[in-house]
C-alpha positions as CSV (number, residue, x, y, z in Angstrom):
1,X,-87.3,4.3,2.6
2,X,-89.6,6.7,1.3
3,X,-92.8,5.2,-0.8
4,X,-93.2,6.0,-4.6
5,X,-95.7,6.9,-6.7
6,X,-97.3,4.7,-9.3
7,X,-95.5,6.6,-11.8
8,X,-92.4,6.0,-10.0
9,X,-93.0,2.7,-9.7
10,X,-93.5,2.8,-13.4
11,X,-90.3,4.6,-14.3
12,X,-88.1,2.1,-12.0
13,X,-89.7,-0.7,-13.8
14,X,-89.0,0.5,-16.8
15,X,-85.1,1.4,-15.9
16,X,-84.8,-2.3,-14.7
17,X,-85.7,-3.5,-18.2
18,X,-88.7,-5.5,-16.1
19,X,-90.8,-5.7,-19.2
20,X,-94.1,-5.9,-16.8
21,X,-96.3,-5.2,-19.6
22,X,-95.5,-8.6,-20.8
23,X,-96.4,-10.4,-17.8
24,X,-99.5,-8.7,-16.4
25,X,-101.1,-8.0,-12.9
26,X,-101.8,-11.4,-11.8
27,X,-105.4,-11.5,-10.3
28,X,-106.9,-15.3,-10.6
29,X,-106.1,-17.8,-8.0
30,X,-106.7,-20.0,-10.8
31,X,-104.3,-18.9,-12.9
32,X,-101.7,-22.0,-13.4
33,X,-98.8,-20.0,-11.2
34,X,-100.7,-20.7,-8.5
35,X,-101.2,-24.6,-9.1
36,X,-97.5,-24.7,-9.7
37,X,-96.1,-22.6,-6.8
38,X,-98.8,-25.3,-4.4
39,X,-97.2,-28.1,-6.0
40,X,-93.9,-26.7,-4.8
41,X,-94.7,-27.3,-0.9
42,X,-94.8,-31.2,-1.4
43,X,-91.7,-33.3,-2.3
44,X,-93.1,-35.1,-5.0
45,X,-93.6,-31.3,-6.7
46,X,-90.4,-29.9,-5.5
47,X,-88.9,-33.5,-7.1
48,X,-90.9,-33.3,-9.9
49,X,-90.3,-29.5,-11.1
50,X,-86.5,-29.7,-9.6
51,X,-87.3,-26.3,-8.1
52,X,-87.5,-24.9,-4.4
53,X,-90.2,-22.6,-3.6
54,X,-88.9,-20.0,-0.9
55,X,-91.1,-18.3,0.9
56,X,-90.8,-14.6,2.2
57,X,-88.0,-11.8,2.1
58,X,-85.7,-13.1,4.5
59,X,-85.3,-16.2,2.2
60,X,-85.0,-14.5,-1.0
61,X,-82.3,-12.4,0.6
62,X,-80.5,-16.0,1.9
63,X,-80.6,-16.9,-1.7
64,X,-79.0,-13.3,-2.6
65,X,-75.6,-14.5,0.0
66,X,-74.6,-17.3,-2.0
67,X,-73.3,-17.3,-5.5
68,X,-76.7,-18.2,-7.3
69,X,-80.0,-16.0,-8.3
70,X,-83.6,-17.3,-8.2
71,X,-84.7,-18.8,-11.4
72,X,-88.4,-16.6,-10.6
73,X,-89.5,-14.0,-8.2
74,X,-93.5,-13.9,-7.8
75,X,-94.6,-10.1,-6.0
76,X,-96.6,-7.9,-5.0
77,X,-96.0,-4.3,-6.4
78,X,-96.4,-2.8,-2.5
79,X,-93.2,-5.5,-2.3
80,X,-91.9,-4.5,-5.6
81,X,-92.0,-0.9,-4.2
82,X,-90.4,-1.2,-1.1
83,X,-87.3,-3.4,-2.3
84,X,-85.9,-1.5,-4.8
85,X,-82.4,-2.4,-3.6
86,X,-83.2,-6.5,-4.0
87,X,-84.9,-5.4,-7.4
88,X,-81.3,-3.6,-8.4
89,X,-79.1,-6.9,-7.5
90,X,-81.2,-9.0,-10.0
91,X,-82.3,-6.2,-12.6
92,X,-83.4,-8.3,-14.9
93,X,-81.3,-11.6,-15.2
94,X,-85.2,-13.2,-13.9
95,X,-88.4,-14.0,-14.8
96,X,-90.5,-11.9,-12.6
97,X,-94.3,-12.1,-11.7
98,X,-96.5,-9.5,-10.6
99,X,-99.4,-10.7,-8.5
100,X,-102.1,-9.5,-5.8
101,X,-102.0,-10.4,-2.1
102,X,-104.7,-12.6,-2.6
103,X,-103.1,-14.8,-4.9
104,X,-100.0,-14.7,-3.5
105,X,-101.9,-16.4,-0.3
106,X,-103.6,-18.5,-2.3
107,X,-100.2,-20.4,-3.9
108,X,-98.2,-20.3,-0.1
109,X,-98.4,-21.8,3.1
110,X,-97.8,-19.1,5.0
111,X,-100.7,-17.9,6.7
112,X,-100.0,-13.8,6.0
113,X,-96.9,-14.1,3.4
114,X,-94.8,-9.9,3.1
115,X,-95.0,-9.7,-0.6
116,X,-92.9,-12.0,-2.3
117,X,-91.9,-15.5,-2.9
118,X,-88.9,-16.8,-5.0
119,X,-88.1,-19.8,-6.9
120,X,-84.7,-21.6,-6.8
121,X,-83.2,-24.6,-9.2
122,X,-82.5,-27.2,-6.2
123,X,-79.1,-27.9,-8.0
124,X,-78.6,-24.3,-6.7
125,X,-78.0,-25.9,-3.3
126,X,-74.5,-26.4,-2.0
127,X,-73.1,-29.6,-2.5
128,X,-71.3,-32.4,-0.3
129,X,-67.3,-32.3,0.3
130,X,-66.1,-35.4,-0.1
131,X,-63.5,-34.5,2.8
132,X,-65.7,-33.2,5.9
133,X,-64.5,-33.0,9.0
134,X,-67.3,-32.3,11.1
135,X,-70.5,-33.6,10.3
136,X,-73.9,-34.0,11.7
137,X,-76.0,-37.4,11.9
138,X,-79.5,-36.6,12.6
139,X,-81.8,-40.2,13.0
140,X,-85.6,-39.8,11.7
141,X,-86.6,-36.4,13.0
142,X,-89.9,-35.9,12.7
143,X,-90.5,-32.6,13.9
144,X,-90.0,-29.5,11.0
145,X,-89.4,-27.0,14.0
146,X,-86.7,-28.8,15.6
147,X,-85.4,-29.6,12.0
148,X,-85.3,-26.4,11.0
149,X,-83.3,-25.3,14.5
150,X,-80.6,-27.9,14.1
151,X,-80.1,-26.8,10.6
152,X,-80.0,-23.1,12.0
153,X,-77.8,-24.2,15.1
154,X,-75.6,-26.7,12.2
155,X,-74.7,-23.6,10.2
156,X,-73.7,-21.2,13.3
157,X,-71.6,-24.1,14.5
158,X,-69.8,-24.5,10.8
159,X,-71.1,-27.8,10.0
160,X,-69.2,-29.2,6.5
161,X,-72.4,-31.6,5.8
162,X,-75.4,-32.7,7.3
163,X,-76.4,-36.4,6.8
164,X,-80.7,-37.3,7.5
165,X,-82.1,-40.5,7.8
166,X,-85.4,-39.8,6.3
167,X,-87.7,-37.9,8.9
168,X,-88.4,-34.3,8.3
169,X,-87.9,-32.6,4.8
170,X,-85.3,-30.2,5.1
171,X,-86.6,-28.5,1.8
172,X,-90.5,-28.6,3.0
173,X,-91.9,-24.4,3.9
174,X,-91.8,-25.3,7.5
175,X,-88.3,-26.3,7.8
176,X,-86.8,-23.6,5.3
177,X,-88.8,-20.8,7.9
178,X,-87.9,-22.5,10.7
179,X,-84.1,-23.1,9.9
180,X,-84.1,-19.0,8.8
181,X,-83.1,-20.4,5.1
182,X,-80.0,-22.2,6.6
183,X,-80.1,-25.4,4.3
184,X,-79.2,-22.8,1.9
185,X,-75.6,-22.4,2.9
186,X,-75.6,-26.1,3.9
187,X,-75.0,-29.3,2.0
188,X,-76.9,-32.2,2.9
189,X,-77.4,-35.7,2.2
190,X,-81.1,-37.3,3.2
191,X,-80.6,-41.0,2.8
192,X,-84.1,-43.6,2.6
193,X,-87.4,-44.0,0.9
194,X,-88.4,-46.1,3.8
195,X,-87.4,-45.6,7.6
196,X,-85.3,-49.2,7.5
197,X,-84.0,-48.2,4.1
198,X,-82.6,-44.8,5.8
199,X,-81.0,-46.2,8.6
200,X,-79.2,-49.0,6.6
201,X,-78.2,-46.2,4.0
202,X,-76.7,-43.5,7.2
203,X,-74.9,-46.9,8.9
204,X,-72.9,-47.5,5.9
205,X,-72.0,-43.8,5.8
206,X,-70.7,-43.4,9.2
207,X,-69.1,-46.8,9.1
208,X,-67.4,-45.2,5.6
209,X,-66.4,-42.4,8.0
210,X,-65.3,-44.3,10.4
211,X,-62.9,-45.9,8.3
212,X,-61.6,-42.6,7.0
213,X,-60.5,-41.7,10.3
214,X,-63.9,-39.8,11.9
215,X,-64.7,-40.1,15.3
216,X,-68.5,-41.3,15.5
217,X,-70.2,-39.9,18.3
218,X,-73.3,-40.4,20.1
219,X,-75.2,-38.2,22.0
220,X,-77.2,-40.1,24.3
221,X,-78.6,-41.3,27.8
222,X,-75.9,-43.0,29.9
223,X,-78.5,-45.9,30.5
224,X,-79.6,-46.4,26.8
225,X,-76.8,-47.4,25.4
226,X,-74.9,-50.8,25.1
227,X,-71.4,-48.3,24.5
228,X,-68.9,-49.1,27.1
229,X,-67.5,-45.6,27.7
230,X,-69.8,-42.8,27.7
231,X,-68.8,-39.4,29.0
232,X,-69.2,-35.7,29.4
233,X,-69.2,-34.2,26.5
234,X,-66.8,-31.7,27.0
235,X,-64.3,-34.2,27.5
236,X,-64.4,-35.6,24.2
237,X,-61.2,-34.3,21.7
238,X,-63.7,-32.1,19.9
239,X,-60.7,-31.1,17.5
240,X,-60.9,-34.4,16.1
241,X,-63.0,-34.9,12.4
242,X,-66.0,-36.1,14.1
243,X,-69.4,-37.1,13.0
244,X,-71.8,-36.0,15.5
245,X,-75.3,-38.5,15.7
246,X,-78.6,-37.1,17.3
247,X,-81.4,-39.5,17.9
248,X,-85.0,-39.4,16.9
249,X,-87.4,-36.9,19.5
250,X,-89.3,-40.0,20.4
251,X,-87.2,-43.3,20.0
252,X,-84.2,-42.2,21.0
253,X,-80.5,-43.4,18.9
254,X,-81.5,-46.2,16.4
255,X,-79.4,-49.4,17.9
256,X,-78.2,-49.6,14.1
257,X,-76.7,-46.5,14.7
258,X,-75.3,-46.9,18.3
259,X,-73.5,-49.5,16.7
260,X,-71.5,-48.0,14.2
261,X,-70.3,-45.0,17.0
262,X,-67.1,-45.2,18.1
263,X,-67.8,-42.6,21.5
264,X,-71.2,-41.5,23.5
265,X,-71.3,-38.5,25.1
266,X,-73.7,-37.3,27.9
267,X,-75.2,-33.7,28.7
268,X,-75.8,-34.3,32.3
269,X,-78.5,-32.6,33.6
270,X,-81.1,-32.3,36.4
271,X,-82.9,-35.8,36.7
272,X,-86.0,-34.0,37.3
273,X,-86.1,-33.7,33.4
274,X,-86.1,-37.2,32.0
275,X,-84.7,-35.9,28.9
276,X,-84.0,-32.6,26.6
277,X,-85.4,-31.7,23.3
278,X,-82.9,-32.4,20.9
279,X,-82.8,-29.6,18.9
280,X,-81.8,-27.5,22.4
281,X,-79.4,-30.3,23.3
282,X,-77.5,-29.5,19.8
283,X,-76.5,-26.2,20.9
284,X,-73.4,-26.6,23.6
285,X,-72.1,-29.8,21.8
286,X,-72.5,-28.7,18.1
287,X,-70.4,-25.4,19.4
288,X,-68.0,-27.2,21.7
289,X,-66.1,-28.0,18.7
290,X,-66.5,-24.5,17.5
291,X,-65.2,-23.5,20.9
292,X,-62.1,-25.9,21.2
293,X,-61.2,-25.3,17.4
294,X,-60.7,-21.5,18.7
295,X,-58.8,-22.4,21.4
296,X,-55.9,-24.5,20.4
C-alpha cells in the first residue's frame, strides 16, 4: 500500500466524514483518555465502564468478523494512514481519537503497541446457548498465556461455550493477545468471586449438564483420581455432547470437580515427563471430537 501525503491524509479524512478537527491531535499523557483507557486493563475498570479495551490491529480486525463495531477507535495518523481499508468498513459510525505514539504507550500495556487500540461494549461479546453440546470446563487457571491458548485451541476445535472457575481473566490484555482475540467469537461463563465460591458455582453447572444428558469428562492422571474407569482418550464416544474439564497448572482436577464427572480420560505419555502443560494437552482431545464429528 502506497503512503500518502498529509494532504491526502487530509482529503481521506474529510471523505470519511471523520470530523478530526473536532477531536484534536492528542499529545498529553495526562489527558483523561489515557486514565480511562489504563482503567480498562483491570477488571474492576473493564466492570466499571462495561467496556473492553482491545489492544492492536489484529484485535480490532477480530472485532471487524463478528456482527458488532467498536464503540471508539484511539490512533495514530501513521495507523490511520496505513489502514484505510479498516477506516472504510467503519466510516464514520465511531468515535475516533487521534493520538501520538507516546500516548498511545502511555494508556496500553503493550510494551511497543502498531498504532491503534479499540474499544468494545462487553455486551458486544457472544452470548451462552442454553443447548451446547460441547463445552469446556477449565478449573482456576492461573496462567494468562495458557489461558489465552485454550481459548485459541477452544475456538479452532468449535467449542459452543467455555465455563471458568475463577483463575485467569479471559478479558485481561494478556489473555485477549495471547488467545489472538478468540474470546471474541466465544461465549463464556466465569463463575466465583472467591476460589470456593467458583468451584461450588462450576459443580452445579456440570452436575445441571449432567442431568441434561452431557457426558462429563475429566482429563486427568490415572493415579489422581478416585474414578473407577479411566481410559485413553481416544476411546471415549467423542460424538456424544460432552463437557470437557481441565484441571488447574498446579493442583491438578479440584476433587469437587472429579466428582461431578461421569468419565476420565488419560493422554498417556512418556513417564519421564511427570505431567504436560495443560494448555498443550487441550489440543489432541479438544480436536478428537472435531475429528470423530467428521468422520461418522
Amino acid at each position: 500500500m502506497s503512503h500518502l501525503s498529509y494532504a491526502s491524509i487530509s482529503n481521506f479524512e474529510e471523505e470519511m466524514n471523520i470530523e478530526l478537527e473536532d477531536q484534536p491531535l492528542i499529545t498529553s499523557r495526562r489527558n483523561p483518555l489515557v486514565k480511562r483507557l489504563k482503567a480498562l486493563a483491570t477488571s474492576k475498570g473493564r466492570k466499571d465502564q462495561s467496556m473492553l479495551l482491545l489492544e492492536g490491529t489484529h484485535l480490532l480486525q477480530e472485532v471487524l468478523r463478528t456482527s458488532f463495531l467498536p464503540k471508539e477507535i484511539v490512533a495514530t495518523r501513521p495507523w490511520i494512514t496505513a489502514n484505510q481499508d479498516i477506516l472504510q468498513i467503519i466510516s464514520n459510525k465511531i468515535s475516533l481519537h487521534v493520538v501520538t505514539q507516546e500516548v498511545l504507550e502511555s494508556a496500553l500495556s503493550t510494551v511497543h503497541p502498531d498504532g491503534v487500540a479499540s474499544v468494545l461494549p462487553i455486551n458486544a461479546l457472544p452470548q451462552e446457548k442454553k443447548s451446547a453440546e460441547f463445552v469446556l470446563a477449565l478449573d482456576r487457571l492461573q496462567d494468562p498465556g495458557n489461558l489465552g491458548t485454550l481459548l485459541r485451541t477452544a475456538l479452532a476445535a468449535e467449542i459452543d461455550s467455555v465455563w471458568l472457575a475463577s483463575g485467569a481473566d479471559p478479558l485481561s490484555p494478556k489473555v485477549l493477545r495471547a488467545s489472538s482475540g478468540a474470546i471474541l467469537h466465544l461465549p463464556f461463563n466465569r463463575f466465583g468471586a472467591t476460589d470456593l465460591d467458583a468451584l461450588k458455582k462450576l459443580a452445579e453447572q456440570l452436575r445441571f449438564a449432567s442431568s441434561r444428558g452431557l457426558q462429563i469428562v475429566a482429563s486427568i492422571v490415572p493415579s489422581s483420581t478416585s474414578l473407577n474407569s479411566v481410559f485413553p482418550y481416544w476411546e471415549l464416544d467423542w460424538r456424544k455432547p460432552t463437557v470437557l474439564v481441565l484441571g488447574n497448572e498446579g493442583s491438578g482436577l479440584h476433587p469437587i470437580l472429579q466428582a461431578c464427572c461421569t468419565h476420565a480420560v488419560t493422554l498417556p505419555h512418556s513417564s519421564s515427563v511427570e505431567s504436560l502443560n495443560v494448555a498443550s494437552a487441550a489440543v489432541p482431545l479438544l480436536l478428537e471430537r472435531r475429528r470423530a464429528t467428521m468422520t461418522t
